[in-house]
C-alpha positions as a Markdown table, in Angstrom:
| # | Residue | x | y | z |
|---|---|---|---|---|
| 1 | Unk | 145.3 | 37.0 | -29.0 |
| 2 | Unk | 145.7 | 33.3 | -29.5 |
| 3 | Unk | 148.8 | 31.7 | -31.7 |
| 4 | Unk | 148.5 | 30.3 | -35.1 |
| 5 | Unk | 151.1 | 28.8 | -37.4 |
| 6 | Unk | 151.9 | 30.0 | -40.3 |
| 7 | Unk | 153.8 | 28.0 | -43.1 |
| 8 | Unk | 156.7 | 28.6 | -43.7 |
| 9 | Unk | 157.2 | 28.4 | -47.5 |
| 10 | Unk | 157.2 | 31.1 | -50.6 |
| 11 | Unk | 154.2 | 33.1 | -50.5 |
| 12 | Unk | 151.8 | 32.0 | -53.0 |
| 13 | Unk | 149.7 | 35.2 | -53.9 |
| 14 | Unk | 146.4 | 35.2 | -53.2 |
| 15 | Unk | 146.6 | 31.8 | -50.6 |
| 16 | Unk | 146.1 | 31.7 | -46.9 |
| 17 | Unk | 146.9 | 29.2 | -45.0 |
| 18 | Unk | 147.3 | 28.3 | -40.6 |
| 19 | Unk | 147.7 | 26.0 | -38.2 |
| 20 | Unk | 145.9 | 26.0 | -34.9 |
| 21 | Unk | 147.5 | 25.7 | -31.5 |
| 22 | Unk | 145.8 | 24.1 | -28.8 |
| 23 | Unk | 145.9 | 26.9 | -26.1 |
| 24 | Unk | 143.5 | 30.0 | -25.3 |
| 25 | Unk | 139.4 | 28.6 | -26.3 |
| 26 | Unk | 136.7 | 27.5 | -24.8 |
| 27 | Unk | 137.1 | 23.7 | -24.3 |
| 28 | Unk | 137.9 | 22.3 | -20.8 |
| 29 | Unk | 140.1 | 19.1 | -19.9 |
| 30 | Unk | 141.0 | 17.0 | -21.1 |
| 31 | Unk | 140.0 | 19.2 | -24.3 |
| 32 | Unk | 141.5 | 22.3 | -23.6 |
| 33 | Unk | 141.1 | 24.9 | -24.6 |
| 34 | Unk | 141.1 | 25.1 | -28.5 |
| 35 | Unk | 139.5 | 22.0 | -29.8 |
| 36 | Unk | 137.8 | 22.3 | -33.0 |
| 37 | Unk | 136.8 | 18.6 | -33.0 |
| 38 | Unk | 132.9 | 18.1 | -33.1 |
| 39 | Unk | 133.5 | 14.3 | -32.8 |
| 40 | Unk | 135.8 | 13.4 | -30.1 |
| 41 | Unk | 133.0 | 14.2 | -27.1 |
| 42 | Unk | 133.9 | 17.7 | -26.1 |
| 43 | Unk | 130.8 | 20.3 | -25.3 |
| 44 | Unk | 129.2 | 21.0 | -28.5 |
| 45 | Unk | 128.9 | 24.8 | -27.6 |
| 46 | Unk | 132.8 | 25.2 | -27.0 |
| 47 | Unk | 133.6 | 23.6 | -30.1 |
| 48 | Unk | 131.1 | 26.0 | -31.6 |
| 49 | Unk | 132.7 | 28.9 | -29.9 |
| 50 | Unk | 136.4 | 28.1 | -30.4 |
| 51 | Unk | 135.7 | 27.3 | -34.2 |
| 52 | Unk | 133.9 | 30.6 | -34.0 |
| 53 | Unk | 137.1 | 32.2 | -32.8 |
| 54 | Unk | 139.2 | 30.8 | -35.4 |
| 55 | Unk | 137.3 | 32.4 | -37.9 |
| 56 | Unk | 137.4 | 35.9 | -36.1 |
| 57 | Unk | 140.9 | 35.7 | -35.7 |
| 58 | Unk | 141.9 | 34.4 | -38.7 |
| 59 | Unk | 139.0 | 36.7 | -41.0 |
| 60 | Unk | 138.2 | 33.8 | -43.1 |
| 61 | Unk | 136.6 | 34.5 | -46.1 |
| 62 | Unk | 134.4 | 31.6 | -44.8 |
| 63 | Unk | 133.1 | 28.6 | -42.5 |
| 64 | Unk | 136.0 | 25.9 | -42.5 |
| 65 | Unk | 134.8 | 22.8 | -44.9 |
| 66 | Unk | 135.3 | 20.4 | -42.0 |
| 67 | Unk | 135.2 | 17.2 | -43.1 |
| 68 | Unk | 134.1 | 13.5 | -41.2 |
| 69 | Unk | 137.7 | 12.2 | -41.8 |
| 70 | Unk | 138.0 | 7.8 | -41.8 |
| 71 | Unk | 141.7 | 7.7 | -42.7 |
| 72 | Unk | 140.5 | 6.7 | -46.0 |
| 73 | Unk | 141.5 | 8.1 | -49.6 |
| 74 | Unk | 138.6 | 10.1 | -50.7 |
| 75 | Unk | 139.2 | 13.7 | -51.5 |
| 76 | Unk | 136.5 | 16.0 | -52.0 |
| 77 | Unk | 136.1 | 18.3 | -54.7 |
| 78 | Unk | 134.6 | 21.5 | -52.6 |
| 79 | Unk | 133.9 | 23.4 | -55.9 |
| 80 | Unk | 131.0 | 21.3 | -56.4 |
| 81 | Unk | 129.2 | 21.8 | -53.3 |
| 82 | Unk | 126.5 | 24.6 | -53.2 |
| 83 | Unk | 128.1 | 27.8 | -51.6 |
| 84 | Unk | 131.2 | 26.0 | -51.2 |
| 85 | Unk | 129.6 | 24.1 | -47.7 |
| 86 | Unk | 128.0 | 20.7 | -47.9 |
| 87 | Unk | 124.5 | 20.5 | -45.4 |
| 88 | Unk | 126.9 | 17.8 | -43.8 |
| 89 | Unk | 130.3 | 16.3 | -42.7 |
| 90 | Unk | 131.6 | 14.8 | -45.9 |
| 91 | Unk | 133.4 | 11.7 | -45.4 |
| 92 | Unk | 137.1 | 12.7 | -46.4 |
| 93 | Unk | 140.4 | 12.7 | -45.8 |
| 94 | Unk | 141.1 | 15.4 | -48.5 |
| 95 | Unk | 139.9 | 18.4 | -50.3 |
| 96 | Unk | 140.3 | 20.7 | -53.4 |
| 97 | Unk | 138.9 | 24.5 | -54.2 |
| 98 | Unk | 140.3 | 26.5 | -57.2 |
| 99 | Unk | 137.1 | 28.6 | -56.4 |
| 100 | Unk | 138.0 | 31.4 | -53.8 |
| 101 | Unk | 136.4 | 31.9 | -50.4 |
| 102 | Unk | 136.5 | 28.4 | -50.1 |
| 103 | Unk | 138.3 | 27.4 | -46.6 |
| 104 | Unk | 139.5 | 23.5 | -46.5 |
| 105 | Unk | 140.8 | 21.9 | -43.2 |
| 106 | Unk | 141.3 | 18.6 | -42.0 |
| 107 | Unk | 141.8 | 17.8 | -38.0 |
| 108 | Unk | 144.7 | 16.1 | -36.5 |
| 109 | Unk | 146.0 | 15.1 | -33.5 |
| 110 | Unk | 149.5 | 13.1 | -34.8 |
| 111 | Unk | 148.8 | 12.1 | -37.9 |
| 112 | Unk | 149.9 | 14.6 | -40.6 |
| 113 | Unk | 148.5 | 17.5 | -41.9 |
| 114 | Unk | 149.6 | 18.3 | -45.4 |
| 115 | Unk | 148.6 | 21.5 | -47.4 |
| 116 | Unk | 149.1 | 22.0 | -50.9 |
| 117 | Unk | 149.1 | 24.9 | -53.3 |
| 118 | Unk | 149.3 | 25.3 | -57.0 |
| 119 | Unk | 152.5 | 28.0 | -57.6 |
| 120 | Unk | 150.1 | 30.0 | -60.0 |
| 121 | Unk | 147.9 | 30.4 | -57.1 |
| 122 | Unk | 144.6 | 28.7 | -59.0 |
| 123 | Unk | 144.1 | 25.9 | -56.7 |
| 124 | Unk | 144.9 | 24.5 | -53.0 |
| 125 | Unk | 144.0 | 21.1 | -51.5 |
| 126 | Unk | 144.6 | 19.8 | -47.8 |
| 127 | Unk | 145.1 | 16.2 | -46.8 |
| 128 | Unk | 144.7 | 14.1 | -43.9 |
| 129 | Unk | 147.5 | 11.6 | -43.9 |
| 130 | Unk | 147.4 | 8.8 | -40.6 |
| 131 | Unk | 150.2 | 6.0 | -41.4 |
| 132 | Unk | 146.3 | 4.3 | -43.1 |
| 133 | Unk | 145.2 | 7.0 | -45.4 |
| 134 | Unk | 149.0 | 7.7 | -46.4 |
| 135 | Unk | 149.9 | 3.7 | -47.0 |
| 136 | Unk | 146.4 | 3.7 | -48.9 |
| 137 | Unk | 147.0 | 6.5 | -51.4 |
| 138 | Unk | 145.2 | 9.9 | -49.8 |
| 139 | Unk | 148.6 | 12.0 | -51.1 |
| 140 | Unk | 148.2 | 10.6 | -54.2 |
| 141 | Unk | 144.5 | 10.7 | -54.8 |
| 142 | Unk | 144.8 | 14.7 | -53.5 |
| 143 | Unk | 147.6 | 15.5 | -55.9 |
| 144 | Unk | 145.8 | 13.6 | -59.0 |
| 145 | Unk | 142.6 | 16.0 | -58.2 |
| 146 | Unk | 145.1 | 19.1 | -58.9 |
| 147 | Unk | 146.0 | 17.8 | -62.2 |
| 148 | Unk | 146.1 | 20.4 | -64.3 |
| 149 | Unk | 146.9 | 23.1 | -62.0 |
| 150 | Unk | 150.7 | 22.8 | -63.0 |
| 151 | Unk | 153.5 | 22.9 | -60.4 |
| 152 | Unk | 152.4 | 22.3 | -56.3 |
| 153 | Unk | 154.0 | 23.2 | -53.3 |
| 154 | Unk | 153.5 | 21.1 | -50.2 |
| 155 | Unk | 153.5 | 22.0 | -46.4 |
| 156 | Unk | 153.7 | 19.4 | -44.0 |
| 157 | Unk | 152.6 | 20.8 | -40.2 |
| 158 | Unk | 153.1 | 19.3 | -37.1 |
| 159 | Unk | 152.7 | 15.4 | -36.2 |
| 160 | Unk | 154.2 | 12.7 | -34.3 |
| 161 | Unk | 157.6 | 12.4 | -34.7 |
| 162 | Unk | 159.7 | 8.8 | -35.5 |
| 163 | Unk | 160.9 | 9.0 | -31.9 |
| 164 | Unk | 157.4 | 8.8 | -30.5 |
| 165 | Unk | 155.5 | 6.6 | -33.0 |
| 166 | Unk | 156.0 | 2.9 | -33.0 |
| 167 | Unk | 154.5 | 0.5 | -34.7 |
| 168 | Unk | 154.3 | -3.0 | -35.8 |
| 169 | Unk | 155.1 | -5.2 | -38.5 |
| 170 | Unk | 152.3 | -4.5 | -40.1 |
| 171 | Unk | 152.8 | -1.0 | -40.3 |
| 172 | Unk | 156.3 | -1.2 | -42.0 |
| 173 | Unk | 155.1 | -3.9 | -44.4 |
| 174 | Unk | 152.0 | -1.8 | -45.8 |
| 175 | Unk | 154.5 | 0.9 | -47.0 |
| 176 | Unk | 157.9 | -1.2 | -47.9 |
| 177 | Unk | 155.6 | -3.6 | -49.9 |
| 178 | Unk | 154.8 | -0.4 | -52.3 |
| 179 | Unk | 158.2 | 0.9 | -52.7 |
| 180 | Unk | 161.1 | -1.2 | -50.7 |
| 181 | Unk | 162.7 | 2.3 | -50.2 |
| 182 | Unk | 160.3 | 3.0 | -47.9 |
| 183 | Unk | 161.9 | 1.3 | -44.8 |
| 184 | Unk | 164.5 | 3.9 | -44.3 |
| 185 | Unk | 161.7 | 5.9 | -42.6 |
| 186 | Unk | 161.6 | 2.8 | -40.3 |
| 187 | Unk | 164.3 | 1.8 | -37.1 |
| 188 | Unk | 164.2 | -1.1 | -35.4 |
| 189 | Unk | 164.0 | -0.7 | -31.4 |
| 190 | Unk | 164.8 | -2.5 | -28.5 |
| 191 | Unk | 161.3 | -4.4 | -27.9 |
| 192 | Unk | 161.4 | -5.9 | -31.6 |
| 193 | Unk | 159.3 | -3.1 | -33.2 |
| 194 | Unk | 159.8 | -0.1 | -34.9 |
| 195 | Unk | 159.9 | 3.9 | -34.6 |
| 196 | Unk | 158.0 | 5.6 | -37.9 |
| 197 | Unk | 159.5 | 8.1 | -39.3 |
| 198 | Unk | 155.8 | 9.4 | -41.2 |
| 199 | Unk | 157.0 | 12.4 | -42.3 |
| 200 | Unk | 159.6 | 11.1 | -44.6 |
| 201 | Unk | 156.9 | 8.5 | -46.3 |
| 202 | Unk | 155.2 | 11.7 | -47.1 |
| 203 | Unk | 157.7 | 13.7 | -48.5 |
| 204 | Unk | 158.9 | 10.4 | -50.4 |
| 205 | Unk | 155.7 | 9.8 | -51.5 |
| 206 | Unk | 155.2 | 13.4 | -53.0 |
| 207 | Unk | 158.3 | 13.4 | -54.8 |
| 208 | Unk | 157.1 | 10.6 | -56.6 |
| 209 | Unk | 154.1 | 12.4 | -57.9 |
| 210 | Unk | 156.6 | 15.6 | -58.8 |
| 211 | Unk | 155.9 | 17.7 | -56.1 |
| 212 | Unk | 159.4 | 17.8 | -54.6 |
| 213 | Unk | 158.8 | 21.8 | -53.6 |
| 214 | Unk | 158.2 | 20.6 | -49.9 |
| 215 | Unk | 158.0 | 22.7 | -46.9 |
| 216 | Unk | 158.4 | 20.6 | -43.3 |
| 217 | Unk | 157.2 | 21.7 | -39.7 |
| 218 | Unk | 159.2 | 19.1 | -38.0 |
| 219 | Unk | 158.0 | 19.6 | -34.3 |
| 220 | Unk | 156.5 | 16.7 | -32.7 |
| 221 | Unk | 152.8 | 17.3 | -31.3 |
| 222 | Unk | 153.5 | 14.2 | -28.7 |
| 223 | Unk | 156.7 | 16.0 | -27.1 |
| 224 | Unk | 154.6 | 19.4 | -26.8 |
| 225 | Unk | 151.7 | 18.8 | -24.9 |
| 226 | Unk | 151.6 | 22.4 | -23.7 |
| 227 | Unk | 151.0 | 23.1 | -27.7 |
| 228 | Unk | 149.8 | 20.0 | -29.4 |
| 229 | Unk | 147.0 | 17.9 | -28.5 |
| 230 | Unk | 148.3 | 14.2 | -29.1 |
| 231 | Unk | 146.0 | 11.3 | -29.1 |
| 232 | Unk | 148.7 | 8.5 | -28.5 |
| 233 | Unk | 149.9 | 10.6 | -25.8 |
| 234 | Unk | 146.6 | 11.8 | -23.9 |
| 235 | Unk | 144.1 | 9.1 | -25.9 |
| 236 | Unk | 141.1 | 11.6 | -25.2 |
| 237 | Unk | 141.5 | 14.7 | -26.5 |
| 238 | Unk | 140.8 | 17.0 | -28.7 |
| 239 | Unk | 142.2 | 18.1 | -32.1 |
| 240 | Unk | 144.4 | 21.2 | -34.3 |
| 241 | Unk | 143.5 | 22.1 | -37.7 |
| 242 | Unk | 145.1 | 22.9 | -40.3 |
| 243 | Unk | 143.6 | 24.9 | -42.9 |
| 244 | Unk | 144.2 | 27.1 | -46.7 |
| 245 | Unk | 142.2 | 28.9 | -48.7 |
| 246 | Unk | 141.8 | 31.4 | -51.7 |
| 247 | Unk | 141.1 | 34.9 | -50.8 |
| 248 | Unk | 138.5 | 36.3 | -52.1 |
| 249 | Unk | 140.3 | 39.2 | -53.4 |
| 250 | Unk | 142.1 | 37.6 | -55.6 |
| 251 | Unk | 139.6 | 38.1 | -58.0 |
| 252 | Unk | 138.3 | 41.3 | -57.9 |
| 253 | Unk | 138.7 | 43.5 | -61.0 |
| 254 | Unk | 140.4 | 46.8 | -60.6 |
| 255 | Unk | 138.4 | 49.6 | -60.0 |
């Protein structure tokens, strides 16, 4: 049976909540084998059949809400689409359901992945957060649309690590020009650039909002390619998801 992570933070009753692996679907190079990316050119009936899979294996409640992701800000409230599925791709990068059965995902291949839970178990959101959509405010915007759900929880999955993502100028600029403590997440190297450490922005940026109950997977999807897919590593390829949900169960009355 194929792999999934779990997160590893306090079980919130009534949440579930993975992260796929790339190994053990459908897909062939240089998508294999468990891409769950409709977009990135890979055989429309092996994405079909590996998303198929994940719902087998991980007996969703329902179809994954997969979203058309932009690295933007826009999170989407799922409770307001009929049966919890819009007829299309929404254009996200984030999502919200207090209603159960609901499943959210968003798709990565280096940026981050970044669930979130209300402690009371009434609401969970997912966010995806590229070095754009994180500089731009899509933690903040994902966080604001749990307002009123009390204390969050916050699990970061698998991305690029600082030793494998450099950028430019540019990319240091857009977050020290918010908050000037923001270029600790940022070395210098030896060709005048500088290694990102994005993981840190986020958890820095979520403490600022309160939510400083935060869970990291620090592996690195580019030093794992028998794992991870990683699109600055491999540039074609195809894509994990990470996904949460309410069970259904949670609110069934008592017999």
């Amino acid at each position: 049976m194929r792999q999934y992570l779990r997160p590893q933070w306090p079980a919130v009753a009534g949440v579930g909540a993975a992260f796929t692996l790339r190994d053990d679907g459908f897909s062939s190079a240089p998508y294999a084998s468990l891409n769950l990316a409709a977009h990135v050119g890979d055989d429309p009936d092996a994405v079909r059949r590996n998303r198929e899979l994940l719902q087998q294996d991980l007996a969703l409640p329902g179809e994954p809400l997969w979203l058309e992701q932009i690295h933007g800000t826009d999170v989407l409230d799922a409770d307001a689409l009929p049966g919890g599925t819009p007829a299309a791709a929404a254009r996200a990068d984030g999502a919200v359901a207090r209603r159960p059965g609901v499943v959210l995902a968003v798709l990565v291949a280096d940026c981050l992945p970044v669930l979130l839970a209300a402690r009371d178990g009434s609401a969970v959101a997912v966010a995806h957060a590229g070095w754009r959509g994180l500089a731009a405010g899509i933690l903040e915007n994902t966080v604001q649309a749990l307002a009123g759900n009390g204390a969050l929880q916050a699990w970061i999955g698998p991305s690029i690590s600082a030793a494998h993502f450099e950028v430019g100028e540019e990319v240091r600029a857009a977050f020290v020009g918010h908050d000037t403590a923001a270029q600790s997440a940022f070395t210098g190297n030896a060709r005048g650039r500088w290694q990102c450490d994005l993981q840190s922005l986020a958890r820095a940026r979520l403490a600022v909002l309160g939510v400083h109950d935060v869970y990291v997977d620090t592996r690195c999807s580019f030093a794992q390619p028998q794992r991870f897919y990683s699109h600055r590593r491999d540039g074609l390829t195809g894509r994990m998801a990470a996904l949460i949900w309410l069970n259904t169960a949670r609110c069934q009355s008592p017999a």
